[in-house]
PDB file with SEQRES, HELIX, SHEET and CRYST1 records, atoms N, CA, C and O in Angstrom:
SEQRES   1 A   75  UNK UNK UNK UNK UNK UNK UNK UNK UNK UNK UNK UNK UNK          
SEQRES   2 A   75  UNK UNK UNK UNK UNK UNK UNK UNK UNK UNK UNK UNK UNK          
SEQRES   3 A   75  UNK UNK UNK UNK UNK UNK UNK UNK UNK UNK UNK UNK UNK          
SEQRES   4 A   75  UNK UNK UNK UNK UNK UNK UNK UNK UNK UNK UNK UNK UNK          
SEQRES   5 A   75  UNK UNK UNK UNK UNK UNK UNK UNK UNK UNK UNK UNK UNK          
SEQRES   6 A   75  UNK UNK UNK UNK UNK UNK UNK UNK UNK UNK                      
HELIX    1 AA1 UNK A   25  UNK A   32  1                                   8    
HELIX    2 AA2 UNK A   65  UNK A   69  1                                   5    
SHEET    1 AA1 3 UNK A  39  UNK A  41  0                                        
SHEET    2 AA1 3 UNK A  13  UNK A  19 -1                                        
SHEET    3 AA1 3 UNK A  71  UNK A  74 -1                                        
SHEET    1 AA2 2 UNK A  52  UNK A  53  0                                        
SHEET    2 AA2 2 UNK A  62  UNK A  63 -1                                        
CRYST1    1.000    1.000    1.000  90.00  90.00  90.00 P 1           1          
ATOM      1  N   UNK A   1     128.891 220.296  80.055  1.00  0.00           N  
ATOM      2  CA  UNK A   1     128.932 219.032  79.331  1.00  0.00           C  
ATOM      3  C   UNK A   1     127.699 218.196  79.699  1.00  0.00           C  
ATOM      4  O   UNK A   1     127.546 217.848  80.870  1.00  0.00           O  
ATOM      5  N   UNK A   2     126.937 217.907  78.884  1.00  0.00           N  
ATOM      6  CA  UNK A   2     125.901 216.743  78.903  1.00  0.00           C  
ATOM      7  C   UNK A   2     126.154 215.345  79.517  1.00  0.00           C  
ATOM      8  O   UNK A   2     127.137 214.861  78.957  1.00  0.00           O  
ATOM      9  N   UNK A   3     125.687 214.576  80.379  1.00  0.00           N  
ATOM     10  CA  UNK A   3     125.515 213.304  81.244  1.00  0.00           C  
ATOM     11  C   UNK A   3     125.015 212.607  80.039  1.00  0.00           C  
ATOM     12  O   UNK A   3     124.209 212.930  79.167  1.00  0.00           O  
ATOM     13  N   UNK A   4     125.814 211.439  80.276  1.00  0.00           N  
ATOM     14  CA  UNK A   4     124.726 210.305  79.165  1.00  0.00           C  
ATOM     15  C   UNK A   4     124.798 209.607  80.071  1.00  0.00           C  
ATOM     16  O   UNK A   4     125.357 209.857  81.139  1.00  0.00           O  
ATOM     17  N   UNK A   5     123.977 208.181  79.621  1.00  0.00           N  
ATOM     18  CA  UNK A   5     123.657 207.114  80.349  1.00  0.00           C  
ATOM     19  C   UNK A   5     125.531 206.446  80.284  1.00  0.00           C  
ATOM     20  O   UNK A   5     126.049 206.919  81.295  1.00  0.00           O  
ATOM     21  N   UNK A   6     126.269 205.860  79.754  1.00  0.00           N  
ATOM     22  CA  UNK A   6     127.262 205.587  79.936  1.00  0.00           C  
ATOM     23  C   UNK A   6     128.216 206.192  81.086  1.00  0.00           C  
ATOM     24  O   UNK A   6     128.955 205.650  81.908  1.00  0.00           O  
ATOM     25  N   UNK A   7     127.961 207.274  80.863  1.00  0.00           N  
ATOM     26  CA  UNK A   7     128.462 208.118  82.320  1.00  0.00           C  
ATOM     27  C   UNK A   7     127.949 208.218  83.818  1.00  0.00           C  
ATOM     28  O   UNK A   7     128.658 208.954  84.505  1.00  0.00           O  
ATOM     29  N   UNK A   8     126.803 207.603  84.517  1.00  0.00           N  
ATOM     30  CA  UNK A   8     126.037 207.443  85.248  1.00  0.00           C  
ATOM     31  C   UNK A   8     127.150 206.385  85.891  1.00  0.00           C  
ATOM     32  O   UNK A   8     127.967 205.639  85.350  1.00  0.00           O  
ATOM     33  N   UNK A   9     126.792 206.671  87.414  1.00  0.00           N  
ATOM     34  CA  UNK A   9     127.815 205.523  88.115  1.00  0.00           C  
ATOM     35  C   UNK A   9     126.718 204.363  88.348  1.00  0.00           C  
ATOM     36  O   UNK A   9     125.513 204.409  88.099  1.00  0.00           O  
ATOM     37  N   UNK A  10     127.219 203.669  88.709  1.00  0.00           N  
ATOM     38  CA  UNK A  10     126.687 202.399  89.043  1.00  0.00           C  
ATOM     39  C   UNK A  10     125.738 201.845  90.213  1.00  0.00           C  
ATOM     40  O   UNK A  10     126.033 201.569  91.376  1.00  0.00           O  
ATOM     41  N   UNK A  11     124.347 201.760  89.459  1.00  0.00           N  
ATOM     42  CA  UNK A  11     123.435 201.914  90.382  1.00  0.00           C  
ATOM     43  C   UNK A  11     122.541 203.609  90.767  1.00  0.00           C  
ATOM     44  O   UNK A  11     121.700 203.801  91.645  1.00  0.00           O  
ATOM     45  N   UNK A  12     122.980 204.397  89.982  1.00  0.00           N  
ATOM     46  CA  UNK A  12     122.531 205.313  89.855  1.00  0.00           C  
ATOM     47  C   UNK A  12     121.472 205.644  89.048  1.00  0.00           C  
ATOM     48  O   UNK A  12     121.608 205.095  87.955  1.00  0.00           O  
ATOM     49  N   UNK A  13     120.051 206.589  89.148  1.00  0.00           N  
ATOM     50  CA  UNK A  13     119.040 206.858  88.293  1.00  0.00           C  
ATOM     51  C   UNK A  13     119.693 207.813  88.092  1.00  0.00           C  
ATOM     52  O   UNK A  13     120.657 208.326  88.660  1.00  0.00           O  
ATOM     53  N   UNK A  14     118.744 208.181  86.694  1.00  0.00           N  
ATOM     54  CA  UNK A  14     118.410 209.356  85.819  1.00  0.00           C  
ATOM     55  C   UNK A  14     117.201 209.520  84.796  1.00  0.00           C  
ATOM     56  O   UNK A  14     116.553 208.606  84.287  1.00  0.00           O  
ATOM     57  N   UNK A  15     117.048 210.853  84.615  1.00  0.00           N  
ATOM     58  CA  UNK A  15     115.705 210.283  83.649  1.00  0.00           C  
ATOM     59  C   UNK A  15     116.470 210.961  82.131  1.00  0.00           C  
ATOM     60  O   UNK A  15     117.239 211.920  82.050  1.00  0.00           O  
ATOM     61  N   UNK A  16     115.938 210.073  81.029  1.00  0.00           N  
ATOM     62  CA  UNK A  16     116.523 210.480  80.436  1.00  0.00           C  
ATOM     63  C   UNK A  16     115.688 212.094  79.834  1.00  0.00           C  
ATOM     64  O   UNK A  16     114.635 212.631  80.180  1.00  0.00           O  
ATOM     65  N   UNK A  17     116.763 212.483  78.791  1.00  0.00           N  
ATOM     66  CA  UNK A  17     116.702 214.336  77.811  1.00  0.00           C  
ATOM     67  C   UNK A  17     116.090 213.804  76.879  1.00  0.00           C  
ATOM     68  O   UNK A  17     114.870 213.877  76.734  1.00  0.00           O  
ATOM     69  N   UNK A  18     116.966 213.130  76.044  1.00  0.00           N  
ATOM     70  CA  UNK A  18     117.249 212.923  74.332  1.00  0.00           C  
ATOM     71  C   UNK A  18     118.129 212.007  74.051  1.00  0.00           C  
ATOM     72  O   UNK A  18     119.179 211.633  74.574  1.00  0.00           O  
ATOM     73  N   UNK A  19     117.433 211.667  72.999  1.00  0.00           N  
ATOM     74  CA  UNK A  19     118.588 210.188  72.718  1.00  0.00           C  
ATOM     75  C   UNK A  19     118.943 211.296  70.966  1.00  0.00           C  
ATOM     76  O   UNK A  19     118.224 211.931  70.195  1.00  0.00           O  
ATOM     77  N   UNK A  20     120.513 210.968  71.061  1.00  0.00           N  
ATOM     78  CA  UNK A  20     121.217 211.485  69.891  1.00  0.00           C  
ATOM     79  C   UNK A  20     121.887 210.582  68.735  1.00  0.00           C  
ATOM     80  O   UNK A  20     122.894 210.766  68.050  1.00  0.00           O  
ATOM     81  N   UNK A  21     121.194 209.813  68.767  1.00  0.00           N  
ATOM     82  CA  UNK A  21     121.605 208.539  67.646  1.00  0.00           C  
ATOM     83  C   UNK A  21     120.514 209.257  66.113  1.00  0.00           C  
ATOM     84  O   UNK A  21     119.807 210.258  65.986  1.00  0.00           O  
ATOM     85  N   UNK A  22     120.778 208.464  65.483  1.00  0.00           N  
ATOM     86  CA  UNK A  22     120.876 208.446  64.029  1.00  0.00           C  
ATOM     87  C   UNK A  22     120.149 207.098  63.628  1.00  0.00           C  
ATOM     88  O   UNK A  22     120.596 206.082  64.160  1.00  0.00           O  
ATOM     89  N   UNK A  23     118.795 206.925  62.517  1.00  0.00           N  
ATOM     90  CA  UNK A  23     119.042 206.256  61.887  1.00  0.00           C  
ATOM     91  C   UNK A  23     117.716 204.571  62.169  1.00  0.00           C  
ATOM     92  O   UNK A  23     116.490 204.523  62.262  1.00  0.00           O  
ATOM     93  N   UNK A  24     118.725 203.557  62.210  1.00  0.00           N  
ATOM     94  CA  UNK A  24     118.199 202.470  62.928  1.00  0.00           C  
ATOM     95  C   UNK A  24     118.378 202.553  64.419  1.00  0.00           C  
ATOM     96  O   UNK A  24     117.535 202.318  65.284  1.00  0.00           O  
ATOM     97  N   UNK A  25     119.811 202.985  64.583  1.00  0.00           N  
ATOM     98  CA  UNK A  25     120.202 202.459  66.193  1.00  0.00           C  
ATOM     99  C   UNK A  25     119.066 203.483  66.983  1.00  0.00           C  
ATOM    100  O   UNK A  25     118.263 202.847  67.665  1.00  0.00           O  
ATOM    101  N   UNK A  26     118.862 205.129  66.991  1.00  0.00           N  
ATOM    102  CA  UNK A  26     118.021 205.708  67.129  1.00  0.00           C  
ATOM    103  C   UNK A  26     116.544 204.723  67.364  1.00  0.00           C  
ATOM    104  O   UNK A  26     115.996 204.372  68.408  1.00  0.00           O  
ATOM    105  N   UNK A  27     116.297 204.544  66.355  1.00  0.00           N  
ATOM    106  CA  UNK A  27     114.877 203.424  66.450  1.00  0.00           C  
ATOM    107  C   UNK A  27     114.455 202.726  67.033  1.00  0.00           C  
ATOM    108  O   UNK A  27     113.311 202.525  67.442  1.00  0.00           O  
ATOM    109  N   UNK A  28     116.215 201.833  67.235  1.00  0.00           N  
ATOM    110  CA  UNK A  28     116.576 200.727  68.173  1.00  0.00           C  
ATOM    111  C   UNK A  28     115.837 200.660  69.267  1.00  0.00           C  
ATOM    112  O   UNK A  28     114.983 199.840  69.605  1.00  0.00           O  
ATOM    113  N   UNK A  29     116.492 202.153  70.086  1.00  0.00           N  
ATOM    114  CA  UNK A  29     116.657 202.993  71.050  1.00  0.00           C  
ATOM    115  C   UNK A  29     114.866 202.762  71.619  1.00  0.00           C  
ATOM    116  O   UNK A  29     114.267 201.965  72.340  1.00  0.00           O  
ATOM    117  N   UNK A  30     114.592 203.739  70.958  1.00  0.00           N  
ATOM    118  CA  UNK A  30     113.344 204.211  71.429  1.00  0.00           C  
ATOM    119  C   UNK A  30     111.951 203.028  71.198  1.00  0.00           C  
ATOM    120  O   UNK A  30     110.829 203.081  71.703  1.00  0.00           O  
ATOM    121  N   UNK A  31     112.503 202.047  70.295  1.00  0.00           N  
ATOM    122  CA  UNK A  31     111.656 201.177  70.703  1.00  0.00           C  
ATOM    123  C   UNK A  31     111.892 200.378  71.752  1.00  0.00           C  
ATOM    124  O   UNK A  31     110.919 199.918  72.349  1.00  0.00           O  
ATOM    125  N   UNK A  32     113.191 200.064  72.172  1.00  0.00           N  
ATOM    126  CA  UNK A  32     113.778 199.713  73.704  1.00  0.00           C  
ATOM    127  C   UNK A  32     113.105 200.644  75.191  1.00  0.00           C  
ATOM    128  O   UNK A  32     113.126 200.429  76.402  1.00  0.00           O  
ATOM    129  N   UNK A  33     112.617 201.591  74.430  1.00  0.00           N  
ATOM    130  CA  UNK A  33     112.149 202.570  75.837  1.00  0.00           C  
ATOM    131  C   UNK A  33     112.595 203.852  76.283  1.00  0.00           C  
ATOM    132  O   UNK A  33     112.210 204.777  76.998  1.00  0.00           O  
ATOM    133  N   UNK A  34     113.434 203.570  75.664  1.00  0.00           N  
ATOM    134  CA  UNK A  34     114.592 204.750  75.749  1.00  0.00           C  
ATOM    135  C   UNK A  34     113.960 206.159  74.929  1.00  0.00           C  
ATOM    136  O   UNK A  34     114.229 206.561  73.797  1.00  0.00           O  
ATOM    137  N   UNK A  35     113.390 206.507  75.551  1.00  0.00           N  
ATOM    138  CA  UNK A  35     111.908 208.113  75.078  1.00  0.00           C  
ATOM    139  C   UNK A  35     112.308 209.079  76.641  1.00  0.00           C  
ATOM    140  O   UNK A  35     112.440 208.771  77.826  1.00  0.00           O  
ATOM    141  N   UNK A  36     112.407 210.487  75.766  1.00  0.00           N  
ATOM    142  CA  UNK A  36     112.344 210.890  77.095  1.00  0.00           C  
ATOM    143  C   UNK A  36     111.585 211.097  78.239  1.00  0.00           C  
ATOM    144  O   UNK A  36     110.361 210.990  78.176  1.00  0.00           O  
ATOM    145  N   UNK A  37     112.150 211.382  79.283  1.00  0.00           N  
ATOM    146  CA  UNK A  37     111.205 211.598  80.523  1.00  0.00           C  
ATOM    147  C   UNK A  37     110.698 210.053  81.409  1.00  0.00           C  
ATOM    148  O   UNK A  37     109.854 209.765  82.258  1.00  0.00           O  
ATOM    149  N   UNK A  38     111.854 209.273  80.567  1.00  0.00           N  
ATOM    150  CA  UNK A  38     111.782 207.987  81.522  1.00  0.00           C  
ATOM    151  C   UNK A  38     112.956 207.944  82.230  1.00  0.00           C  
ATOM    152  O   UNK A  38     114.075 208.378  81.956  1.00  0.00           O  
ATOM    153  N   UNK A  39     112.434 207.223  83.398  1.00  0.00           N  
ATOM    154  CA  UNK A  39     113.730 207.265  84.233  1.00  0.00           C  
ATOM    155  C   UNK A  39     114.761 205.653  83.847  1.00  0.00           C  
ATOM    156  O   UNK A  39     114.417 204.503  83.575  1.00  0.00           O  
ATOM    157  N   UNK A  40     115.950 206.250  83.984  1.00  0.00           N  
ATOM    158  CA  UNK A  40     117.209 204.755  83.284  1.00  0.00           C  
ATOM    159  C   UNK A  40     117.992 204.885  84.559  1.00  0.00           C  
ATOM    160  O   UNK A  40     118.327 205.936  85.104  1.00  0.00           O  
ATOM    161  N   UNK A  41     118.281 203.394  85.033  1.00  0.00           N  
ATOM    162  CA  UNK A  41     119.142 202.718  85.810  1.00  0.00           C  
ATOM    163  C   UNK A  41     119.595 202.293  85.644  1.00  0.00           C  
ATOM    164  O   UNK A  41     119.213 201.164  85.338  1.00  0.00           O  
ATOM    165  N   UNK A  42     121.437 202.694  85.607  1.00  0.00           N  
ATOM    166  CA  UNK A  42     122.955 202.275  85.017  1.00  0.00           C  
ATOM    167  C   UNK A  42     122.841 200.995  86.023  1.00  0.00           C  
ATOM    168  O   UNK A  42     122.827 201.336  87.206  1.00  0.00           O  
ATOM    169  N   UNK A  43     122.766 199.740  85.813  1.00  0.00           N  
ATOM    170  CA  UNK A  43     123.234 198.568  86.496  1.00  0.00           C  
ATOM    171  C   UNK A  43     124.785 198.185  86.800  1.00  0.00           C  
ATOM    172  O   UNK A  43     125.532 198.019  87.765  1.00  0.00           O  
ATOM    173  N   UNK A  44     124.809 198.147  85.391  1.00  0.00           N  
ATOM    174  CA  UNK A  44     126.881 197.712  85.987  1.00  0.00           C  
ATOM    175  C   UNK A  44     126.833 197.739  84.235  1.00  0.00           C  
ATOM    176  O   UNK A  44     125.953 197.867  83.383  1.00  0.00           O  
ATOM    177  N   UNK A  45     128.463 197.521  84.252  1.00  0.00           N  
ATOM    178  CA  UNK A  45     129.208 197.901  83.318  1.00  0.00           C  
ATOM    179  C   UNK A  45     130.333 196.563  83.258  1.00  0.00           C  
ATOM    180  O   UNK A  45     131.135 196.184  84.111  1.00  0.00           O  
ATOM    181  N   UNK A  46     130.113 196.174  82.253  1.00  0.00           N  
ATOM    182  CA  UNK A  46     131.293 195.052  81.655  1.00  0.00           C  
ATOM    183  C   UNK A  46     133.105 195.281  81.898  1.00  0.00           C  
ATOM    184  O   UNK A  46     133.637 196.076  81.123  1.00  0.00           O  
ATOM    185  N   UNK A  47     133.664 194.849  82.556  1.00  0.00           N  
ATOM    186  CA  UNK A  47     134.674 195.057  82.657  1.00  0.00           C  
ATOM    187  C   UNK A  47     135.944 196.368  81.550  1.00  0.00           C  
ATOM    188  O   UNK A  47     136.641 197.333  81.864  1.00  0.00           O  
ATOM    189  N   UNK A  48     135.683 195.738  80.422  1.00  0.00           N  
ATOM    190  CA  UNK A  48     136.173 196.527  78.977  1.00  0.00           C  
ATOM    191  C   UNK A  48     135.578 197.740  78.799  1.00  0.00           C  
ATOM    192  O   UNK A  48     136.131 198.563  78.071  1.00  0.00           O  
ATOM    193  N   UNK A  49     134.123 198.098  79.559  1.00  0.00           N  
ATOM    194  CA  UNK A  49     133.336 199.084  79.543  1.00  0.00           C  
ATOM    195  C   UNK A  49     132.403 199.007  78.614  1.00  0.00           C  
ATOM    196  O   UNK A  49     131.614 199.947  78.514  1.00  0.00           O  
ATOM    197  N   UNK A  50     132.303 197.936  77.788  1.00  0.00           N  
ATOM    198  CA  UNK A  50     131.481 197.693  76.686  1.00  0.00           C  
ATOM    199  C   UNK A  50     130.857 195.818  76.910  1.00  0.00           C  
ATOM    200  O   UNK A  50     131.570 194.845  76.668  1.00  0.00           O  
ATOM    201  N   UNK A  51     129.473 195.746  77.389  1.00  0.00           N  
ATOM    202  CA  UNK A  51     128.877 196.614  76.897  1.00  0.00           C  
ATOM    203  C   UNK A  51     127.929 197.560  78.550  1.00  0.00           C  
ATOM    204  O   UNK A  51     128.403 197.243  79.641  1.00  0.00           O  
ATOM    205  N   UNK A  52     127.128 198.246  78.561  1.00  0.00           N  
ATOM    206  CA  UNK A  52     126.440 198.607  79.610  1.00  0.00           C  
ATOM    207  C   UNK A  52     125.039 197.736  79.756  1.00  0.00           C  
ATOM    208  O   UNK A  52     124.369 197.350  78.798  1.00  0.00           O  
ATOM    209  N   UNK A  53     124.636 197.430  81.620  1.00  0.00           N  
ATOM    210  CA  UNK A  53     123.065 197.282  81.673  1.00  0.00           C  
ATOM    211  C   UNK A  53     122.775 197.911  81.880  1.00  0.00           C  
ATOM    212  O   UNK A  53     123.527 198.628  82.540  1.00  0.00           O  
ATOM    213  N   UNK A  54     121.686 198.319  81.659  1.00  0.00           N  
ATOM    214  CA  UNK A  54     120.258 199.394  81.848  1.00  0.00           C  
ATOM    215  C   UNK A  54     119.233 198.814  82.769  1.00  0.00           C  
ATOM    216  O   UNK A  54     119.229 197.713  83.321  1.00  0.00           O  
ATOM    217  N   UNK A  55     118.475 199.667  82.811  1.00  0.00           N  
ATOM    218  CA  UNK A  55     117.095 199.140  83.305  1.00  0.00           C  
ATOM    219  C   UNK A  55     116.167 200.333  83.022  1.00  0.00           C  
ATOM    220  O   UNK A  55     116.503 201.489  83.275  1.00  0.00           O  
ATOM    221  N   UNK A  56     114.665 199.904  82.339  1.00  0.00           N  
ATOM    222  CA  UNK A  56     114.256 200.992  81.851  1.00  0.00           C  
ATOM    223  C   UNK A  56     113.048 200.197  81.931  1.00  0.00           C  
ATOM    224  O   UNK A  56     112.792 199.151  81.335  1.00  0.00           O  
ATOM    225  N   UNK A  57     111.918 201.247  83.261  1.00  0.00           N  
ATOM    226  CA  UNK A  57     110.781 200.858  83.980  1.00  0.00           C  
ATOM    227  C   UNK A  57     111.101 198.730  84.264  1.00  0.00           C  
ATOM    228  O   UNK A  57     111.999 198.478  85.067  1.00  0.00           O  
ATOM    229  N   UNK A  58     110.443 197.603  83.676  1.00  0.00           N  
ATOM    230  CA  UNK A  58     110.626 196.663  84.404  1.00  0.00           C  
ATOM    231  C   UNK A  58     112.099 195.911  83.603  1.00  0.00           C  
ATOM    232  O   UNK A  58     112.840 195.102  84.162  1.00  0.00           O  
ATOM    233  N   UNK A  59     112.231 196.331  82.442  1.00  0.00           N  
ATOM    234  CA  UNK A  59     113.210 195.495  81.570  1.00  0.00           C  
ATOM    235  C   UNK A  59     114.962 196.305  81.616  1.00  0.00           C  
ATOM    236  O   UNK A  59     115.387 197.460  81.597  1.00  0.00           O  
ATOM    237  N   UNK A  60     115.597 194.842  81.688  1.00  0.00           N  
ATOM    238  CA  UNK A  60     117.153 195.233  81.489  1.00  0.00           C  
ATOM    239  C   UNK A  60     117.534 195.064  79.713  1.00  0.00           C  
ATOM    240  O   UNK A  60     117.329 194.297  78.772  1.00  0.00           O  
ATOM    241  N   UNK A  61     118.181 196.280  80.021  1.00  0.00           N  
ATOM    242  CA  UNK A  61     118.746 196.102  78.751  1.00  0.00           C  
ATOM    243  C   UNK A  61     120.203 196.226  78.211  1.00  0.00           C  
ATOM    244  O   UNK A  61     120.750 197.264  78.581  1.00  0.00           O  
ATOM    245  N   UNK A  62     121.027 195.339  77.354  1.00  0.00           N  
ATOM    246  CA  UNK A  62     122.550 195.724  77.252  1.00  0.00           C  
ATOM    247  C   UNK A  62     122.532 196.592  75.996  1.00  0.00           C  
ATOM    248  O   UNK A  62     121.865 196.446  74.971  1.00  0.00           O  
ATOM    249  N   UNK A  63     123.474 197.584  76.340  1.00  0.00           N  
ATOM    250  CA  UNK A  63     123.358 198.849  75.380  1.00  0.00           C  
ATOM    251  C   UNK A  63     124.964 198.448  75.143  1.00  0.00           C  
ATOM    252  O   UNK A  63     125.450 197.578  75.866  1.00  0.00           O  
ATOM    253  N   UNK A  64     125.873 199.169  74.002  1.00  0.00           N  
ATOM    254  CA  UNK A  64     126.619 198.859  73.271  1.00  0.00           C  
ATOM    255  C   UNK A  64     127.430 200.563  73.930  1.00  0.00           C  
ATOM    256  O   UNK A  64     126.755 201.560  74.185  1.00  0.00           O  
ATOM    257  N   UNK A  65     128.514 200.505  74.035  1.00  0.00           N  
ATOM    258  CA  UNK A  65     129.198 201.844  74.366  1.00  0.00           C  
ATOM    259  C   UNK A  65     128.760 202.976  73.692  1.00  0.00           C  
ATOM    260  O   UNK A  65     128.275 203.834  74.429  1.00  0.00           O  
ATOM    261  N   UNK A  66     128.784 203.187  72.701  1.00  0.00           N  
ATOM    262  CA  UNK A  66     128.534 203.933  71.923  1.00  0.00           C  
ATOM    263  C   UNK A  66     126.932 204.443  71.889  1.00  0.00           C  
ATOM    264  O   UNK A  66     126.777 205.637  71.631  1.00  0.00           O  
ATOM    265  N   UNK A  67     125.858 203.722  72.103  1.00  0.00           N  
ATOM    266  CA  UNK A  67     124.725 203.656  72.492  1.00  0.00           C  
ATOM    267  C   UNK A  67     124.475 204.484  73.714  1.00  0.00           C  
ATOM    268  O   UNK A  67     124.187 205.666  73.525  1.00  0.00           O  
ATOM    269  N   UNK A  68     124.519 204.187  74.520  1.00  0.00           N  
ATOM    270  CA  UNK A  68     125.016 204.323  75.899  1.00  0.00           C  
ATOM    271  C   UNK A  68     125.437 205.985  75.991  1.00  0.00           C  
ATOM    272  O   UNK A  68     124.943 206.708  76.856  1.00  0.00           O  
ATOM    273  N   UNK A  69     126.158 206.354  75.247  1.00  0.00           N  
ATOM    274  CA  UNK A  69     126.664 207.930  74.818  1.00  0.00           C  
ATOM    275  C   UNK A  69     125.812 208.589  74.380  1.00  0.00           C  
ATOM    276  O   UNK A  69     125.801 209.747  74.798  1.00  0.00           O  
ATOM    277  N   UNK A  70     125.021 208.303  73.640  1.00  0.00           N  
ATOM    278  CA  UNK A  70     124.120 208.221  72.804  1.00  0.00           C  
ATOM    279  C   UNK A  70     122.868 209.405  73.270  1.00  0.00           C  
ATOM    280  O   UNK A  70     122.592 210.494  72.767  1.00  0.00           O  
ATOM    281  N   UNK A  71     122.208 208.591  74.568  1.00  0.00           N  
ATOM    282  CA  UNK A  71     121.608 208.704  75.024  1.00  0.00           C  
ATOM    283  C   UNK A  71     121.648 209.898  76.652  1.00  0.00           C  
ATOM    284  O   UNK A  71     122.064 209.601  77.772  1.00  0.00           O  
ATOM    285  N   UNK A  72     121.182 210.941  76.277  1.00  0.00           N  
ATOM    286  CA  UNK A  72     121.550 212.377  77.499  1.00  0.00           C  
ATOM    287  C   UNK A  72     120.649 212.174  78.287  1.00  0.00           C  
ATOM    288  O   UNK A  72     119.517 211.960  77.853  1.00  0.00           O  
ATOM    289  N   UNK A  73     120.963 212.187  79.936  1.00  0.00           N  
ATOM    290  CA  UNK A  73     120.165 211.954  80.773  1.00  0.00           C  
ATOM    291  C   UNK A  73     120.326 213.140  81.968  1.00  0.00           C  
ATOM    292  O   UNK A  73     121.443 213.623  82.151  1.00  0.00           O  
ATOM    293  N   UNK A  74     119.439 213.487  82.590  1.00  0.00           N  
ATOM    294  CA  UNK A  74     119.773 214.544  83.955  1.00  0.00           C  
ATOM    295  C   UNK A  74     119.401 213.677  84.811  1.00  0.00           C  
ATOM    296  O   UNK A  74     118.721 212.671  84.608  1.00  0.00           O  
ATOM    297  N   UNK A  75     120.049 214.230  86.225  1.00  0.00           N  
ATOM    298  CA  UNK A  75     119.611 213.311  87.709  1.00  0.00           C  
ATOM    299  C   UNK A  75     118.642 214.326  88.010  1.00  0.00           C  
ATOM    300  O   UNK A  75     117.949 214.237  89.023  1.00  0.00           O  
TER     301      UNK A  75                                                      
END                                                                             
């Protein structure tokens, strides 16, 4: 089974694979930074689990659950 960024514990790196979105959100994505072979740092997670922080090189970013899935990362 594939790791996404949503699945990463807290405070944990990874760099990301591939982002598997579709579309705009895809776009979203990768103009956010989110390209592979960068490394992403799960910050914390919203109580409800939605939504997630990131951190990707100096900027945080809140990703949306589904987003977050989205996106396949290896440690």
């Amino acid at each position: 089974m594939k790791q996404t960024v949503y699945m990463l514990e807290q405070g944990k790196s990874a760099i990301i694979r591939e982002v598997n979105a579709t579309g705009a959100i895809r776009q979203r994505l990768l103009d956010m930074g989110m390209i592979p072979d960068m490394e992403v740092i799960k910050e914390r997670t919203a109580l409800g689990g939605d939504p997630v922080w990131v951190k990707v090189g100096s900027v945080q970013i809140a990703l949306r659950k589904n987003e977050a899935e989205s996106i396949v990362v290896e440690d």
